[in-house]
Each structure stands twice: as structure tokens, then as C-alpha cells.
Steps between C-alpha positions, in 0.01 A plus 500: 500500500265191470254668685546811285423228201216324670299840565599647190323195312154496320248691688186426353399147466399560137867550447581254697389281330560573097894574629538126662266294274753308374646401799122447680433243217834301547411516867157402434613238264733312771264460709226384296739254381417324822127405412497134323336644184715787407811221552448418130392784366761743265515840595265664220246285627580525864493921443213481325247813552675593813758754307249698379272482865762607638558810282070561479593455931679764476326737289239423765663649770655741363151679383470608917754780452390605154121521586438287194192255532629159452389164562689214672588208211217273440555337175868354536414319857173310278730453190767310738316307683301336232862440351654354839185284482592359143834441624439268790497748759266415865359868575696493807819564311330789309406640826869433612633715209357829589600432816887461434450798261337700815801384700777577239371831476478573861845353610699620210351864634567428850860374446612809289341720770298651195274786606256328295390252798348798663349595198130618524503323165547166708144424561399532111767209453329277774158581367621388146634219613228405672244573266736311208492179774111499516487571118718205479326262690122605357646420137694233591196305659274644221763333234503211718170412491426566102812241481346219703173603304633445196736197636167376601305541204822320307479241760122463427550459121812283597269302676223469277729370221623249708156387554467488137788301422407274726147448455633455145778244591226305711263497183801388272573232771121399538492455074884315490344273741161446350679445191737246668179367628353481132764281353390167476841332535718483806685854604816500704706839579763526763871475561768284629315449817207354360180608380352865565169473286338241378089463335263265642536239179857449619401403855225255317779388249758445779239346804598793708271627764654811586765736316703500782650157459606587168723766644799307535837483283475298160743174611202448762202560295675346182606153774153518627299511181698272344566650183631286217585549139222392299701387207755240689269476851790577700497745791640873384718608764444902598788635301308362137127657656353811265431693813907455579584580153276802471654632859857478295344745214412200276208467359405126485200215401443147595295180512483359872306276718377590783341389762173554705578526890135458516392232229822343462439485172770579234437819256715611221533876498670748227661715718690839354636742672638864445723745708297855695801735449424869647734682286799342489459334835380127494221494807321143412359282288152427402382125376194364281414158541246324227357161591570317185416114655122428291690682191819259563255219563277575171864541256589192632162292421478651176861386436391132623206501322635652116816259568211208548289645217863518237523165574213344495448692119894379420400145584112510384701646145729227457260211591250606212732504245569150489094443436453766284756418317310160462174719420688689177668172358153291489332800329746602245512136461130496433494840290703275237214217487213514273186588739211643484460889494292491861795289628747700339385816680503352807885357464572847363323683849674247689796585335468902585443411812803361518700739371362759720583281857818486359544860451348535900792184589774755360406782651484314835843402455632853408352688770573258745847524352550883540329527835804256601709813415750567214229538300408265159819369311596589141694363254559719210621401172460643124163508428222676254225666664261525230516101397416479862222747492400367190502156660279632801262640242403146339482328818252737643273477214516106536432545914267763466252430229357777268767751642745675268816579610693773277924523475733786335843554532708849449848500511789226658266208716819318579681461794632268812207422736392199624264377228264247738473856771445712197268268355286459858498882546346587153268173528372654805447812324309426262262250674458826798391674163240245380372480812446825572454648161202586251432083394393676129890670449789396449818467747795691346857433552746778419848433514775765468854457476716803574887529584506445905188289552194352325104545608212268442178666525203280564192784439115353531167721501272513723393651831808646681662361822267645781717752684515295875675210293769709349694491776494163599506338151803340493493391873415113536149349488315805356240374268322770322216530355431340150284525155355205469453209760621253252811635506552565872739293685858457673662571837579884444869437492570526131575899504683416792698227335551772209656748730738273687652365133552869404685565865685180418597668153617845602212591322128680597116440486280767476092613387296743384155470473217715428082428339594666174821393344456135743784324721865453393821349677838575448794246538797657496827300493860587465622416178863282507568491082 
């Protein structure tokens, strides 16, 4: 009966194959299961086109008997290879496909006995087959080749922006290290095991010949260098360098000494240093080192020589007083004796004269006093500032003959200063004002009282404050310019003085000056009722 069954089967190979297509793909599929790319492949994707070149297959052959003109399948053998390609697969294994499919075909007939293996029909099915193969291979190759094309034009742009990255890189480098070049103090970058880059002024700075001995770890360059703490002298272990302090994340500044491996000499170098953190990742530390050692040397001769020059003024001061003092008595003795008016003019110069080195002595002795530090002392008590100004005013005229020296009052003058300070600072006031006022106009003195403090105003015409000297005016020894040569004279401390006694009051000093309305000063000073 099986052979019954066997001949009775599909005769024509057309039928043969649309009645076991199912089971010709599941054969088909087993055994391409065995190439290495189809081992990871699902079974959609493994299938692919071949369902439906199988079914065009057998439309193929089966035109023979039905005198229908029909061509073998052409499209679905291109379509799957250029897929296969995509998917990894070496044309070999496409290849290998039909072949299994050729085989299935063939043995599945031959096992059932099928009449269809003796099938005139049989030679259209090798012919397709064939013809799908070369199709196969023709595409495959074609597709092949447009891929390493285009992998090779991608690869030629690839390359092309690398070479443009780097030429770009290189051009950043070549500026980072011109710049590094540029600086004019000493550059260190590197990392715990010493120095990576470093300029040319560092190598000069250090005595180094070549960067290579500074490539060591910090304990040996810090031991061999010697570096100290400029402050005590005392040699900074590594753990208190910059460069150690920035490679912890800190960033850090300090004085040192250092010294020359060349020279021998001793420098004094601010050193500061700062963390290089890529991202969140500490990779280094970079350093800047400043030769400070002529700046150090200069700060400390100008110390020497203003410490010399306080003093010799403190001591110069006190010595004259004891002669002028002398000076004043025997001419206000004199003043009170009968004598003739040339003589009397010349006690009464003499006299001035006096009065004015005396003024010079006290300013001496003040700003010698509050260059010392602490500034000048005060010691207030209740006072009235406009018998004080008012006392200013007469003394003035006396001192400075044919000047007039104007006082008004508005409001409360009273108040707890220190009445010799207050006295000094308006004193100093007004004779800055004769000096350096119209000669033909008067000096006015305004004082107002209000609730929280009380100004005196010391206003004189005239040509205003030149602009340079406004900001300097109440610095030390500036002498401006003044009206009349007769009236010129002093050290240039007296606005100075004037400033310090308002500091030492709680109080302010302040001007305003201009060629139409003329020069005025303000004294403004806390007012204790």
C-alpha cells in the first residue's frame, strides 16, 4: 500500500511543490540553521523572501504544461541578497541557501517516490535555481561594493575630520604654549610626580638647565631648592607647599625663599597655586611664581628710611621748641617796651615768625604721632565751638595782617570735643584759607549746630583747587599753590593734621571747590550734648 501512496503522490512538480511548501520550508529552515549567521536570526527574518520564491518557483514551472510564457524569478533572489548582506551574511552562505533549498526539494521528492522527480518540469526548477544563484551573487557583489564605497567615502570624511581636530588641537597646543611662554613670571603644571610643563622664566628663576631635572616628585625638588617660609625663614616641609595643596583641591598662596641652584643666591617668590580638575576628576595642578626680592628689598628701605625720617622730624620737633620758645618770650617781652616803630616791626616779624615755626613744630609732632599708629589722641570735654571759632578769627587777623576773617553761628555750637584738637583743626582752616584765598576777601566761618552733630564751614574765594590736587589734598606734605607769596608757607601737613583730629572725633572732613562760588571746607563732628 505504501507504494500505492508513493506513486499516487503529486505528479507534476508544480504541484509538488505548492502541496509540501510548508514542510520544504521547515526542512529548509533546519538546515540553514546550521550556517553561523542564520544561528541568531528569528524565523521571519530567517524566511525572509524565500516563501514567496518559492511560490513565484513554482508558478515557474508550472507554466511548461500550461503553455503560458513565464519567466524564472529575478527580483526576489536581488531583494534577498542585498538583505542577507545587511544582515552580516559572507555570500557564501547566500549561495549555500539555494543550495539547501535545491536539495530539500529534490530529496523530499525522492523520498516520497513522488512522480514529480521525473518531472519534465525538473529542469525549469534547476534553471531557476541557478539563474536565482547567479542573480544572487551579481547583486550581492554589486551591493557589496556601493557599501565599501560608501564605507569608504565615510571613512574619508571620518578621516578628514580627524585631521581637522587635530590640526586644531596642535594649533590650540602651539597658542597654550606660546601663551605659557608669554607670561613673564615662572609657570609650573604637573602632578604628583613632578613637573610636566614648565616656561623658560622658570628654568631662569630656578637655575635649571634642562626641564627634565625638574621632573621629579615635590619632597625632592622642594629638599633640593630649599624652600623656606619667607615670613619665619624656616624650611616648609612638602605637605605645607602650594603645589601639594593645590594637588589636594586647595587652592593656596604664599611668600617663600628660594633658592638659585645656579647663583646661590636667595629670592623671595609669591607663589599661588590652583587645582586643573577635568570635570570632576582632579588631573594636576598648575603654579605661578612672582619674584618679589627688589620689591621686598625696596618696602623694606622705605620702611628704614620713613622710620629714620619720623624720627629724625620727632626729635628735630622737640629740640626747637625749647629755643623757640626762647625766641617768643624775648619778643613779646619786647612788644611791651616803648621802641621805635622800625624796631617795633621788626620784633613784631620776628614775632610771626615765630608763631608760624611753632605751628610747623606741632604739626611735626602730630604726624609723627599718627604715623606711629593709633592715630592723634583726643580728649573731649564740654566745649563751645563758636567762642573757639570766634577765637581763631582774632588770632588770624593779628598773624595775618590786613586779612579779615568772618564768624556766624546757626543753631546749638556746643558740645564735648577736645577744645585744644578742635581749636588746631579750625586754626588750620582758616590759615589754608588765607593762604590760598582772594588776599582782598574775607575768610568766613559758618558754624551750624543741628541735633546729631555740628559743622564748621571755613569758605574763601578765589581760584578753585586744580583738579590733580583734589585727590591728594589731605594726604601729607601737599603744598598747593597760593595767592600771594607773602602768605605762602608751612610743611603741607595742616589739612592733614585737620583730617586725623576729625578721625580722632568720629567725625569727617570734606571740600568743595569751584572758580565761581570759591573754596569751602566742611568739619563735621559728632555732637555729644
Amino acid at each position: 500500500m505504501n507504494n500505492v501512496a508513493a506513486v499516487s503522490g503529486p505528479r507534476r512538480l508544480a504541484d509538488f511543490l505548492r502541496e509540501r511548501r510548508g514542510a520544504i520550508l521547515d526542512r529548509w529552515e533546519a538546515a540553514v540553521r546550521q550556517l553561523r549567521p542564520a544561528q541568531r536570526l528569528r524565523r521571519p527574518a530567517l524566511l525572509d523572501h524565500i516563501p514567496q520564491f518559492l511560490e513565484e518557483l513554482e508558478n515557474f514551472v508550472g507554466d511548461l504544461r500550461e503553455h503560458r510564457p513565464a519567466a524564472p524569478p529575478e527580483d526576489v533572489p536581488r531583494i534577498h541578497a542585498v538583505e542577507r548582506l545587511e544582515m552580516g551574511y559572507e555570500l557564501a552562505d547566500v549561495v549555500e541557501e539555494y543550495s539547501i533549498l535545491r536539495a530539500c526539494i529534490i530529496e523530499m521528492a525522492a523520498e516520497e517516490r513522488a512522480p514529480a522527480v521525473r518531472s519534465n518540469e525538473l529542469p525549469r526548477l534547476h534553471r531557476a535555481i541557478d539563474l536565482a544563484i547567479a542573480l544572487s551573487v551579481q547583486r550581492y557583489q554589486q551591493a557589496a561594493a556601493e557599501q565599501r564605497s560608501q564605507l569608504g567615502a565615510e571613512l574619508n570624511r571620518e578621516r578628514t575630520r580627524a585631521d581637522e581636530t587635530l590640526a586644531d588641537a596642535q594649533r590650540r597646543a602651539a597658542e597654550l604654549e606660546a601663551v605659557i611662554e608669554s607670561i613673564p613670571d615662572a609657570v609650573y603644571i604637573g602632578d604628583e610626580t613632578g613637573m610636566k610643563r614648565i616656561n623658560q622664566r622658570a628654568l631662569d628663576q630656578l637655575g635649571f638647565d634642562s626641564r627634565d631635572k625638574l621632573a621629579r616628585d615635590i619632597p625632592t625638588l622642594v629638599s633640593e631648592l630649599q624652600i623656606r617660609d619667607a615670613a619665619t625663614g624656616k624650611p616648609m616641609p612638602p605637605e605645607e607647599q602650594v603645589f601639594t595643596k593645590a594637588l589636594a583641591g586647595e587652592t593656596a598662596v604664599k611668600e617663600v625663599i628660594v633658592r638659585n641652584k645656579k647663583s646661590g643666591e636667595d629670592m623671595v617668590l609669591r607663589s599661588a597655586a590652583a587645582p586643573i580638575c577635568l570635570g570632576d576628576q582632579l588631573i594636576g595642578a598648575v603654579a605661578i611664581n612672582t619674584d618679589i626680592t627688589e620689591r621686598i628689598r625696596q618696602e623694606r628701605g622705605l620702611r628704614e628710611a620713613l622710620e629714620v625720617s619720623e624720627r629724625l622730624g620727632g626729635v628735630l620737633a622737640h629740640d626747637l621748641r625749647n629755643p623757640l620758645g626762647v625766641i617768643s618770650t624775648s619778643a613779646s617781652l619786647l612788644q611791651r617796651e616803648a621802641l621805635e616803630m622800625r624796631h617795633a616791626r621788626i620784633v613784631g616779624r620776628i614775632s610771626c615768625s615765630a608763631e608760624r615755626i611753632d605751628r610747623m613744630i606741632h604739626d611735626l609732632l602730630d604726624y609723627t604721632r599718627a604715623q606711629k599708629g593709633g592715630g592723634l589722641p583726643a580728649n573731649p570735654r564740654p566745649m563751645d565751638l563758636a567762642d573757639t571759632c570766634r577765637l581763631v578769627a582774632e588770632e588770624s587777623e593779628l598773624l595775618f595782617s590786613g586779612s579779615k576773617v568772618q564768624v556766624s553761628v546757626e543753631g546749638n555750637p556746643r558740645g564735648e570735643w577736645d577744645p585744644d584738637r578742635i581749636y588746631q583743626a579750625v586754626s588750620n582752616l582758616v590759615v589754608n584759607a588765607i593762604r590760598h584765598g582772594a588776599p582782598n576777601l574775607p575768610v568766613k566761618i559758618a558754624v551750624r549746630g543741628a541735633d546729631r552733630d555740628v559743622t564748621v564751614s571755613v569758605h574763601n574765594d578765589g581760584p578753585a583747587i586744580p583738579l590733580e590736587a583734589v585727590g591728594t589734598i589731605f594726604e601729607p606734605f601737599q603744598c598747593g599753590p597760593s595767592a600771594g607769596t607773602s602768605r605762602s608757607g608751612g610743611l603741607g601737613l595742616g589739612l592733614y593734621i585737620v583730617r586725623q583730629i576729625a578721625l580722632a572725633h568720629g567725625g569727617t572732613v570734606e571740600m568743595t571747590s569751584d572758580d565761581a562760588v570759591g573754596t569751602t571746607f566742611f568739619l563735621r563732628l559728632p555732637g555729644k550734648r
